[in-house]
Backbone as a chain_set.jsonl record, in Angstrom:
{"seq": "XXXXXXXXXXXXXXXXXXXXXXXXXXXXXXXXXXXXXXXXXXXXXXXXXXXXXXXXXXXXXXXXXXXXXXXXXXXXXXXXXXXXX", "coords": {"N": [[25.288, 20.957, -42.842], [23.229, 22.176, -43.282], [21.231, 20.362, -43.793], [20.83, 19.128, -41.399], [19.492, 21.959, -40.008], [17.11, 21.859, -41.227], [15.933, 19.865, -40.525], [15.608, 19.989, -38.254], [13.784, 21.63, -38.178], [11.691, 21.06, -39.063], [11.109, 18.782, -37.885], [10.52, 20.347, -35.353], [8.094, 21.745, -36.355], [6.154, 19.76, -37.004], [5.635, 18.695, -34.219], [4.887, 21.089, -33.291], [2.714, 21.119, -34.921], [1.533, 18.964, -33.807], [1.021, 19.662, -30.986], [-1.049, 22.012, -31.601], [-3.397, 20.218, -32.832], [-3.87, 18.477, -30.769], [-4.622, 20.539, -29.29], [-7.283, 21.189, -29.859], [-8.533, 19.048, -30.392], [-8.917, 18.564, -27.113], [-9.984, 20.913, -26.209], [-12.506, 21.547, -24.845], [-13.29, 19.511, -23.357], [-13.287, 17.876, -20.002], [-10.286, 17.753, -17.829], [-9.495, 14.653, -17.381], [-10.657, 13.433, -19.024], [-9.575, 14.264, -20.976], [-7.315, 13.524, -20.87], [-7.783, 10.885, -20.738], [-8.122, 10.225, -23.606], [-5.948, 11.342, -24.781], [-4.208, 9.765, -24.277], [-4.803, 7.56, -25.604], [-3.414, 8.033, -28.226], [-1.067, 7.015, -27.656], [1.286, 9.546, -26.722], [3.657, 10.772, -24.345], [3.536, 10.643, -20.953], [4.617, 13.716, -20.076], [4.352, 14.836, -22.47], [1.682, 15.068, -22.931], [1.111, 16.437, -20.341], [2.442, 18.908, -20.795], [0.859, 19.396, -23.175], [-1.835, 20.019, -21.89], [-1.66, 21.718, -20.003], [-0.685, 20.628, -16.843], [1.101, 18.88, -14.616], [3.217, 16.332, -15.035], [3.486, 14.064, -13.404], [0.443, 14.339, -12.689], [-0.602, 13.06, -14.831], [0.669, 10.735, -15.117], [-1.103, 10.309, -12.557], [-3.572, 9.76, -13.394], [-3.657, 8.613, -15.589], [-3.046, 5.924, -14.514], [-5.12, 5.641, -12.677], [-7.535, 5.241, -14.583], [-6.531, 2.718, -15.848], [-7.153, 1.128, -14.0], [-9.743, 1.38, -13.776], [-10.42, 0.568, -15.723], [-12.65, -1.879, -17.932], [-11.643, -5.365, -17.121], [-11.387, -7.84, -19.515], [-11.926, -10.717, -19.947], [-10.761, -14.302, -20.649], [-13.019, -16.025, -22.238], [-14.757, -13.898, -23.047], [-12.646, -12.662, -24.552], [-12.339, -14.409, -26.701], [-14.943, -14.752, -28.061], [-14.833, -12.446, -29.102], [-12.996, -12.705, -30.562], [-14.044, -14.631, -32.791], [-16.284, -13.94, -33.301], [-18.557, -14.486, -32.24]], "CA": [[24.703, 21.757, -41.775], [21.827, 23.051, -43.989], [20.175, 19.156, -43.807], [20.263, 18.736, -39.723], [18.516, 22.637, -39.536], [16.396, 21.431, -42.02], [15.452, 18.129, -40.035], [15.328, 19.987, -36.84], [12.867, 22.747, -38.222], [10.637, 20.302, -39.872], [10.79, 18.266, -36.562], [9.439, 21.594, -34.842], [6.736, 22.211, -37.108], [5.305, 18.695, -36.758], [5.48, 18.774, -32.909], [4.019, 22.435, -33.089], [0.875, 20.642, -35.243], [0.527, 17.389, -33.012], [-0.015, 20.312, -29.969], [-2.787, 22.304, -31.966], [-4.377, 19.484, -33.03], [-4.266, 17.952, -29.607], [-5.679, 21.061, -28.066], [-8.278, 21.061, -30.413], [-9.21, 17.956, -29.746], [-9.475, 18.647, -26.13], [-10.591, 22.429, -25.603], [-13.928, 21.233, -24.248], [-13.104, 18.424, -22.031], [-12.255, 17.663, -18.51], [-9.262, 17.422, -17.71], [-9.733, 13.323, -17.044], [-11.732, 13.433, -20.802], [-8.24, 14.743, -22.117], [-6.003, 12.412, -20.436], [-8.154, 9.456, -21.797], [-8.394, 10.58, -25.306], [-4.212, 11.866, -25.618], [-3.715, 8.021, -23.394], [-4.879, 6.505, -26.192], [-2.724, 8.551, -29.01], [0.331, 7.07, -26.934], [1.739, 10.348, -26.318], [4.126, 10.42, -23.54], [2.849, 11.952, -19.426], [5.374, 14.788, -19.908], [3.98, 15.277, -23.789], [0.204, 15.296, -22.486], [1.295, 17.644, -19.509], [2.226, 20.392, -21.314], [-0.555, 20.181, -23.574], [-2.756, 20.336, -20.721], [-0.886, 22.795, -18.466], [-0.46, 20.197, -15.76], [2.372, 18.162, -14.55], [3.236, 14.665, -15.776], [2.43, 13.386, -12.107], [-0.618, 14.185, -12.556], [-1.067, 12.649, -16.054], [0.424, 9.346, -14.668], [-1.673, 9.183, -11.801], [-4.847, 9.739, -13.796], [-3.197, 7.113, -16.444], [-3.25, 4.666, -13.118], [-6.796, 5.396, -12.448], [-8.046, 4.945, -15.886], [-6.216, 2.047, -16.391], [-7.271, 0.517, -12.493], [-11.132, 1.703, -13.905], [-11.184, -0.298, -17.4], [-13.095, -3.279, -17.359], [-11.035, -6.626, -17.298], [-11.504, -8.78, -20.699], [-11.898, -12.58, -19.618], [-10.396, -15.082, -22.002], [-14.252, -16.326, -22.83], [-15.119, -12.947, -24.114], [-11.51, -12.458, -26.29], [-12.312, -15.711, -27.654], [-16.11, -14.625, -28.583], [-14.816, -11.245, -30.22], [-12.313, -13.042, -32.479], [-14.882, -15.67, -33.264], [-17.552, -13.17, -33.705], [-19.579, -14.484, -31.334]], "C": [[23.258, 22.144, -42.107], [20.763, 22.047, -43.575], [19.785, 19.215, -42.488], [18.936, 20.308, -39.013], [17.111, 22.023, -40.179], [15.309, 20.364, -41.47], [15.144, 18.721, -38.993], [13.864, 21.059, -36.926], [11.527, 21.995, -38.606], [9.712, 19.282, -38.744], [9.876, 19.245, -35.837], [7.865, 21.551, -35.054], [5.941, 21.018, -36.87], [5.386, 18.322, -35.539], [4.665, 19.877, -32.456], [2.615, 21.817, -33.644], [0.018, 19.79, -33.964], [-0.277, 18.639, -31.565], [-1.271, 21.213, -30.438], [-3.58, 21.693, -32.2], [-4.991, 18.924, -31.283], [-5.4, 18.839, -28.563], [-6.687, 21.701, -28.739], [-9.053, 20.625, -30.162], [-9.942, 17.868, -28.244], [-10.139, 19.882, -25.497], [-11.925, 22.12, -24.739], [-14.02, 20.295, -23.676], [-12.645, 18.375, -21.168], [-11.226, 17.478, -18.971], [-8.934, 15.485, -17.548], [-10.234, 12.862, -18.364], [-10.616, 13.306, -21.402], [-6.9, 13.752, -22.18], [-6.167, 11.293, -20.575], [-8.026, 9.615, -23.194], [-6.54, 10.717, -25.897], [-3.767, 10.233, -25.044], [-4.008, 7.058, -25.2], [-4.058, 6.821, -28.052], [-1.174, 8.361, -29.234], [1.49, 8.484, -27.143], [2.407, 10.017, -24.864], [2.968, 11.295, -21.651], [3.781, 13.023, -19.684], [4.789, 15.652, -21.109], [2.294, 16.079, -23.02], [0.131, 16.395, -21.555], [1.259, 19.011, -19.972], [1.252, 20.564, -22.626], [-1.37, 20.57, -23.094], [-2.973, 21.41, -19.902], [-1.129, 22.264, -17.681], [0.861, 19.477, -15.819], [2.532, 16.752, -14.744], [3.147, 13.697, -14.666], [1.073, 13.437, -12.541], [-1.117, 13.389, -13.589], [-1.101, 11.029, -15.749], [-0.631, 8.735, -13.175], [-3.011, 9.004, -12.515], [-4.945, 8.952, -15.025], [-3.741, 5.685, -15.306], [-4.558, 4.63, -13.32], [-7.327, 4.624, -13.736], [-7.751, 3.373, -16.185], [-7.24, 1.079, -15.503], [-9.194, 0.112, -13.063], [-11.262, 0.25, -15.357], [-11.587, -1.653, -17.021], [-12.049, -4.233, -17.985], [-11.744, -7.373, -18.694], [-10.781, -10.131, -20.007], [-11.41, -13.007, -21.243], [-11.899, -15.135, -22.431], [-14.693, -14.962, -23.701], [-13.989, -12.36, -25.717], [-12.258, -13.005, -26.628], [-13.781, -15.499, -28.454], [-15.958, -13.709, -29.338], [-14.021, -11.926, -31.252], [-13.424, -13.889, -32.898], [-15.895, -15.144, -34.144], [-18.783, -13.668, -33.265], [-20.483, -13.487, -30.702]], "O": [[22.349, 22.367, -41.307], [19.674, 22.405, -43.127], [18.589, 19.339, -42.224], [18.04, 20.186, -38.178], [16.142, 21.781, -39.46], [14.177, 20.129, -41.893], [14.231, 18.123, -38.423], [13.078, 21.233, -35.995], [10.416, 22.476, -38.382], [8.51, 19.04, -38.637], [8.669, 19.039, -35.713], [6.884, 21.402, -34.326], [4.822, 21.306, -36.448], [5.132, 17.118, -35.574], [3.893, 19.801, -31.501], [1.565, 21.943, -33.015], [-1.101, 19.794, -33.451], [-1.452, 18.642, -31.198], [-2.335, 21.196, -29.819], [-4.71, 22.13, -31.98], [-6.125, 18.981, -30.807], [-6.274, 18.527, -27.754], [-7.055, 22.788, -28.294], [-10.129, 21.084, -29.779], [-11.048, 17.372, -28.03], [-10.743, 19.845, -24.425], [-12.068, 22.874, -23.776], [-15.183, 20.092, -23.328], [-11.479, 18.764, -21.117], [-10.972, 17.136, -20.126], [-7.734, 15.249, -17.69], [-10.09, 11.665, -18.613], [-10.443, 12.445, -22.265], [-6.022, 13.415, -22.973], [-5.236, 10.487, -20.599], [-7.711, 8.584, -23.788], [-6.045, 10.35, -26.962], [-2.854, 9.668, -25.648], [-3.368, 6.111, -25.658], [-4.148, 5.97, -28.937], [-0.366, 8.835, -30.033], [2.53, 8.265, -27.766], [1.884, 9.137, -24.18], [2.084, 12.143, -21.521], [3.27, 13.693, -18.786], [4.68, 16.873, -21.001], [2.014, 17.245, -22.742], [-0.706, 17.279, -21.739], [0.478, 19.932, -19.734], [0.924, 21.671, -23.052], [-1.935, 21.539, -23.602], [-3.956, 21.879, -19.327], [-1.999, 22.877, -17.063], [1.592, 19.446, -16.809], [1.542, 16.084, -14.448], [2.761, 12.554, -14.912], [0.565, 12.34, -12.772], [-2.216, 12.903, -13.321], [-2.034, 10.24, -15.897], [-0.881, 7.591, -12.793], [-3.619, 7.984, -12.188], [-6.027, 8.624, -15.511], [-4.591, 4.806, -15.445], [-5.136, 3.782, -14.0], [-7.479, 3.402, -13.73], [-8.649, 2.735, -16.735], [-8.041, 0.349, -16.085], [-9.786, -0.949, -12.867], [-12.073, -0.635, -15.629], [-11.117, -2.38, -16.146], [-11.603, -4.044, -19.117], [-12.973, -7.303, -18.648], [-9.627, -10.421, -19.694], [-11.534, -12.497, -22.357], [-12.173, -14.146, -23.11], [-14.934, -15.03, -24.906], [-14.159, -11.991, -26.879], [-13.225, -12.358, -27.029], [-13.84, -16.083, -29.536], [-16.671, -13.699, -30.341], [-14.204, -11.84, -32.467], [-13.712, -13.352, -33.967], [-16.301, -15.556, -35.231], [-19.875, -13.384, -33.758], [-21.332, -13.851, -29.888]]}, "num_chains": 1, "name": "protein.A"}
């Protein structure tokens, strides 16, 4: 019994860090700033939400956007970054 509190408290504590660090990280950014930066930490939309104080709708639609926004990578350019072209 002692091991699973043990595992579950330890679990805590390193879920309690990842959110101070996270809202460290973002105290000074849009909201759109924050949801690119935790997007790329793969954190879940429900995780990112409540670091945020918004709702995990909103996280995935501003995941959508972001994603909709990034520029496309053509084969010709992969093929020039592995190359080192």
């Amino acid at each position: 019994m002692t091991d699973k509190y043990e595992e579950a408290t330890s679990q805590s504590a390193v879920e309690h860090l990842i959110n101070l660090v996270a809202l460290a990280m973002t105290r000074n950014l849009r909201q759109v700033e924050a949801i690119a930066l935790l997007d790329r930490s793969g954190l879940s939309n429900g995780r990112i939400a409540e670091i945020l104080g918004t709702t995990p709708d909103s996280v995935r639609a501003e995941r959508n956007r972001l994603k909709r926004a990034a520029p496309k990578k053509t084969k010709k350019s992969s093929d020039n970054e592995a190359t080192g072209a």
